[in-house]
N, C-alpha and C positions, 0 to 999 in steps of 0.2 A: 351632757346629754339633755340638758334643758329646752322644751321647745320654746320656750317663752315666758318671762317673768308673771304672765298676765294669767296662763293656763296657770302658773302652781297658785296662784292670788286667794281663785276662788276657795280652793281648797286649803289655806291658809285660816280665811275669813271664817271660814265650818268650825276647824278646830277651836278657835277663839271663840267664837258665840259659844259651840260643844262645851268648852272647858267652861264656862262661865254659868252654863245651866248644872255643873254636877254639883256644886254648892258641898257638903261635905265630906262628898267622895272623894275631893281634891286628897287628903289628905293618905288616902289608902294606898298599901302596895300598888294594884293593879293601876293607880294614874299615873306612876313613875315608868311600868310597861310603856303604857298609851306617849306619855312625852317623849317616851327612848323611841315609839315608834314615829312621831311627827318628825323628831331632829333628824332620823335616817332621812324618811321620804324626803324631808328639804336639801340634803345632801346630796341625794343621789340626782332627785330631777326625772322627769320622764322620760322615757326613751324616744329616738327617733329613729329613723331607719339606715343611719350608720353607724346604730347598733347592731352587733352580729348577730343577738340573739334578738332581734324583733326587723331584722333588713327588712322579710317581705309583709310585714304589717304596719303599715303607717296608722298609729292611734290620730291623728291629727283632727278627724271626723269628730271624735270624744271627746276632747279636749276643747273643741270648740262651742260646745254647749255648754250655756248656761243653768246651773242645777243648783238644787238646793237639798240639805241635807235635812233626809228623813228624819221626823221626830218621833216618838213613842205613838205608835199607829191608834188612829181610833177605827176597830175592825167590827163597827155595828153596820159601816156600808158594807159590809163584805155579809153575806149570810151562807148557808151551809148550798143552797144549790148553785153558788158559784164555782165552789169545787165539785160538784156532784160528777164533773165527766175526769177530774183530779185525782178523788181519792181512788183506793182500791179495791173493787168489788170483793165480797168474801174472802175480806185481808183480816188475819186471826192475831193483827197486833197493834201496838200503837199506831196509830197517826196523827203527827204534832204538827200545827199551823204554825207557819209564821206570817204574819202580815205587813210588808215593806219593812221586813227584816226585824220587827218584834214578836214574840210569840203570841199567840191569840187561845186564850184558853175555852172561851164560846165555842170555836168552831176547831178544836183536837178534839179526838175518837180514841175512845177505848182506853185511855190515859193509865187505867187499873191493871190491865195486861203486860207487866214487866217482867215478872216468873224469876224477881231475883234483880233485875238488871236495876242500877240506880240512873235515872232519868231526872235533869234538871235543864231548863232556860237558865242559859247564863245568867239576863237581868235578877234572877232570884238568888243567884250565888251573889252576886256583887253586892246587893243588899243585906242578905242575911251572914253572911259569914264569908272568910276567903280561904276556899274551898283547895286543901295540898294539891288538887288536879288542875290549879289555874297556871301551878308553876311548872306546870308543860307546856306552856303559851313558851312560843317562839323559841324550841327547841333544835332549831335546824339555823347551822352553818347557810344555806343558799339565804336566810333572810337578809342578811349585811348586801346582797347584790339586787334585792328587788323588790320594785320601789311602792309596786302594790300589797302588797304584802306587810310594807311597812306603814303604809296608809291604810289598810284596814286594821292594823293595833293601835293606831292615834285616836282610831273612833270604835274602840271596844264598846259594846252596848251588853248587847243581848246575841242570842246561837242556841245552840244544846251543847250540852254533856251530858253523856252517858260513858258510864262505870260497868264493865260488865267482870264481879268480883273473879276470886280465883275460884277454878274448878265447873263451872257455870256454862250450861250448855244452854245459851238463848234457843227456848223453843220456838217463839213468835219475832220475827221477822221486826224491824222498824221502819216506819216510813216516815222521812222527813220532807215537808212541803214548805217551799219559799215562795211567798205567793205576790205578785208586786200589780199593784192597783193602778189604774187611770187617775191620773191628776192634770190640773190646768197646767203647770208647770213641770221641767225635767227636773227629777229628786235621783239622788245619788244612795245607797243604801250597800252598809260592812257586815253583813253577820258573819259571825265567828262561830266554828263550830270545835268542838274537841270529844273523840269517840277512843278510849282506852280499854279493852282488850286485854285481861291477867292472865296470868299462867294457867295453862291449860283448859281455858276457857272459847268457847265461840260464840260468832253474832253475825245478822246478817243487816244488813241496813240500806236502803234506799234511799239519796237524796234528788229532788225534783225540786226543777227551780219553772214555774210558769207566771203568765202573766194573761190579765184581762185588759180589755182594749187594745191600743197600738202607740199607746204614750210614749214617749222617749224617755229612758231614765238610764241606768248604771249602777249595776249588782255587781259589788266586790266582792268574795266572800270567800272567806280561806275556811280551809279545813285539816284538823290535824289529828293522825290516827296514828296511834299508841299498840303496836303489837307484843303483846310478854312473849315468852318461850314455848312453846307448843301451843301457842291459841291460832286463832283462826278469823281473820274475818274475811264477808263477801260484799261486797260494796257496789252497789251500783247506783251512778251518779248521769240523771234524765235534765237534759237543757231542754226547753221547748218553749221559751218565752218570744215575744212578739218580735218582726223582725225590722221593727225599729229601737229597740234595746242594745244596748253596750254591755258583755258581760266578760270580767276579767274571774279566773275562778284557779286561785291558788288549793293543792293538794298536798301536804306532806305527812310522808308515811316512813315511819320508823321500826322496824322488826326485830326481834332478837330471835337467839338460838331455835331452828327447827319449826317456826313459825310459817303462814299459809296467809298469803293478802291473795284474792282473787278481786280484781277491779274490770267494770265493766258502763265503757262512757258511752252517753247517747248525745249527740248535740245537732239539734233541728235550726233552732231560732239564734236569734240576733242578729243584729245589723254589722257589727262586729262581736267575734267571741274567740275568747285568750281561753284554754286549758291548759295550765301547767301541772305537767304530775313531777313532783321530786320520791322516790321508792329507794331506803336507804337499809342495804343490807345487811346489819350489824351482829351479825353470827352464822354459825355455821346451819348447814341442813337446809337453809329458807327456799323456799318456794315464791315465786312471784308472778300474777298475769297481771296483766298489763293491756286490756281491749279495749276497739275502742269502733265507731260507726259516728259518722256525721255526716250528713246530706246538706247540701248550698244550693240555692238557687239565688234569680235576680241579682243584686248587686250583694249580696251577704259574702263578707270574709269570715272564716273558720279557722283559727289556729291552733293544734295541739301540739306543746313541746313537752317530751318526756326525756327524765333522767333517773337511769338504773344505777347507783351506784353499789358496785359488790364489793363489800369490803372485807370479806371474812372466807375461806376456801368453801369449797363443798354445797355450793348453792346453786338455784335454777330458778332462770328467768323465762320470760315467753310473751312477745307483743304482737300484736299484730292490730294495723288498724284500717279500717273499709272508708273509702270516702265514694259521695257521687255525688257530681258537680253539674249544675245547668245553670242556661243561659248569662249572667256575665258572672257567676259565682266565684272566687279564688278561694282554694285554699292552702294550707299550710302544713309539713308536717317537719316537726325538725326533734329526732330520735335519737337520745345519746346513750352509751352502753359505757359506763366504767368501770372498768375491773383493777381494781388496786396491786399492789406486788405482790400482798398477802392472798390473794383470794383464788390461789392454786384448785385444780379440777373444777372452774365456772362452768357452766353451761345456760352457753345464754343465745337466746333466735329473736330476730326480730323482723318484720315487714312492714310495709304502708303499701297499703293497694288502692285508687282508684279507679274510678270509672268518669268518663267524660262523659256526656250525655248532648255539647253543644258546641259550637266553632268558636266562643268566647270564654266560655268556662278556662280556668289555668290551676294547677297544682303547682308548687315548689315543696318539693320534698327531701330533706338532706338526714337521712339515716347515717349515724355517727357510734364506731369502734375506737376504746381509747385503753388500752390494754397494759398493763405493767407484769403481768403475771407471764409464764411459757407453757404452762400445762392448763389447758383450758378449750375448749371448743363455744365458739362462739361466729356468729352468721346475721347477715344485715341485708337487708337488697327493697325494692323499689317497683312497683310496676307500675303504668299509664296506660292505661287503653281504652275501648269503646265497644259497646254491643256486638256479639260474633253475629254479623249475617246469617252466615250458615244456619248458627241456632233458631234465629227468627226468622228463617225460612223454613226448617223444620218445622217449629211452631204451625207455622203457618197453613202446612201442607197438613195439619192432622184439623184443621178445621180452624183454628184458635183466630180472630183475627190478628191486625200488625199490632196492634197498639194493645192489646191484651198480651202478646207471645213477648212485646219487649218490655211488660211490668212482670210477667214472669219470672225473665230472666233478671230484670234489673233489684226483684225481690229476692232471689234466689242468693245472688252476690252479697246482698248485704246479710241473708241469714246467718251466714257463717260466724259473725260477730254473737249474735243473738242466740246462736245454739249453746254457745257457755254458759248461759245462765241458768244454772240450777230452778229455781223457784217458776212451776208453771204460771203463777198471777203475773208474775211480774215479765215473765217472757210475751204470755200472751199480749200483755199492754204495751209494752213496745211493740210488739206488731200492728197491733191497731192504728200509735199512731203512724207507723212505718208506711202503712196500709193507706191511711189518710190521705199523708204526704205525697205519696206516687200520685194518687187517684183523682183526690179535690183539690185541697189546699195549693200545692205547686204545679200539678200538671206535668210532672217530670218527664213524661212517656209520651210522647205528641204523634 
């Protein structure tokens, strides 16, 4: 699956300089992670498009850049009204900066509103102590098959943890910002993120990844969510970085008994952009959504591949994801459902709906059932289509012009995704930039 000994070179050359600046970290558990994770990435190789799972995304564009990997940011260029249209207005909780993937404590908000929750930047566990919550790093079976994933453990840095103990009902909200700066050269940047969840516990969390300028770089960045038994979390995770950006964005989420993940994906920007959700359901009663909205325009590919594995009886899934595609946009949806032998009475639904909006715009959508169980209800399906006339002649006929009656409808469609999300701040601000995107930025509605 190699595309070429020259592409893995670069990323080779990182490691070795990386390793050679941790001087005596070498020494620590977490660098024998990091080596387990360069040895995979050199084994496996990057994918090409007669790989099954990446056929209709050719990384080739990525791989052809020259990049340099991020070092410990100096975030005195970056000041607080760069994020000003970022952060969250009348947001009643943390908000933690990262800047090209280290955390920036100048410009995080409210840092003192945890209400219980233990909040740390990686880089601060790594130096101070090594934290029992690091040996949830790389707890999923899918990591032996992918290869990003295993190259953002070769370059552990810095991320957050957050611990939300047992019994502990987060009352304030989290927001995570990955913020990636203009630079003369394309920089490559892994933050790692790890969000654990105890028994009987909730939390809600927002991750955003943006960017200033229109630089070219490549944000890896995995994340791994830890659900105990009756807890809860709601996640919602905003791409909206520039759309000459590469963004590959591993998700693994693990649940036990009676457990609640509601996830909910926005993705605007990149030039290319990989979502993988892995959602592993390891007990009974669990609950799982699984949302998701991405808009493409111009040349921007959009890939999101999910995988529900139910492993345990008596649980319930629910996906559904909204795309809308213009002018030469492709995107991608490829949907898998497993239901193991054990996992009698599933209930699981899944959809991908777009919207075309252009005669070169393209969807490849392969929604996938793989069932071992006989007692189960479970449903998959697909749709492709374009603005109803009729409606936008309705529109029309009540006053509205054409180009106004087709942001109507082409807003309306995507609300559906948006209306799940509990938190008015944070629905409202998806709509703004939803709002944007139709009106200025893309021109979706011509």
């Amino acid at each position: 699956m190699i595309v070429n000994k020259e592409h893995m070179q670069q990323f080779v050359d990182h490691f070795n300089r990386f390793e050679n600046r941790l001087n005596g970290q070498k020494e620590e558990a977490v660098h024998q992670l990091r080596i387990k994770g360069f040895e995979k990435f050199k084994a496996l190789g990057f994918p090409t498009t007669k790989n099954e799972e990446w056929r209709f995304t050719n990384i080739e564009p990525l791989l052809k850049q020259a990049f340099e990997l991020t070092e410990k940011s100096t975030d005195e260029k970056v000041s607080e009204k760069d994020l000003e249209d970022i952060y969250f207005k009348n947001w009643n909780g943390p908000q933690i900066v990262f800047v090209n993937g280290y955390y920036s404590d100048k410009l995080s908000k409210n840092q003192d509103l945890t209400n219980g929750l233990i909040i740390e930047n990686l880089s601060s566990l790594l130096v101070t102590a090594q934290d029992p919550l690091l040996e949830s790093f790389t707890g999923f079976e899918v990591y032996d098959e992918n290869v990003f994933s295993a190259l953002n453990t070769a370059f552990i840095s810095d991320g957050i943890v957050i611990k939300v103990p047992q019994n502990t009902q987060a009352e304030s909200p989290v927001h995570l910002i990955f913020l990636s700066t203009e630079h003369q050269t394309a920089r490559v940047m892994h933050p790692r993120n790890l969000i654990y969840v105890e028994k009987n516990s909730a939390l809600s969390v927002v991750e955003s990844y943006f960017s200033t300028g229109s630089g070219v770089y490549f944000n890896n960045p995995v994340t791994e969510l830890k659900i105990e038994e009756n807890a809860r979390l709601n996640h919602v995770r905003i791409q909206n970085e520039n759309t000459n950006a590469y963004h590959v964005g591993n998700i693994f989420t693990d649940q036990d008994r009676n457990s609640v993940y509601h996830s909910t994906s926005v993705t605007f920007g990149g030039r290319i952009s990989r979502n993988n959700y892995y959602a592993r359901l390891n007990g009974e009663g669990i609950e799982t959504t699984l949302n998701g909205l991405y808009l493409g325009h111009g040349k921007q590919l959009i890939d999101n591949h999910t995988f529900l594995d139910h492993a345990k009886p008596h649980c319930t899934s629910h996906e559904v994801y909204q795309g809308i595609l213009t002018d030469k946009a492709n995107a991608v949806f490829s949907g898998k459902i497993m239901v193991r032998q054990d996992a009698q009475k599933t209930d699981a639904k899944q959809s991908n709906n777009c919207l075309i909006l252009s005669d070169d715009a393209r969807i490849n959508s392969k929604p996938q059932l793989e069932i071992y169980a006989d007692d189960v209800r479970c449903t998959h399906g697909a749709t492709v289509g374009q603005l109803n006339e009729d409606a936008v002649f309705y529109l029309q006929s009540r006053g509205i012009p054409e180009k106004k009656a087709k942001n109507i409808l082409t807003y309306a469609y995507a609300e559906r995704v948006i209306d799940g999300i509990d938190s008015g701040i944070i629905k409202s601000r998806i709509d703004e930039l939803l709002q944007k995107r139709l009106e200025e930025d893309i021109n979706f509605v011509k």
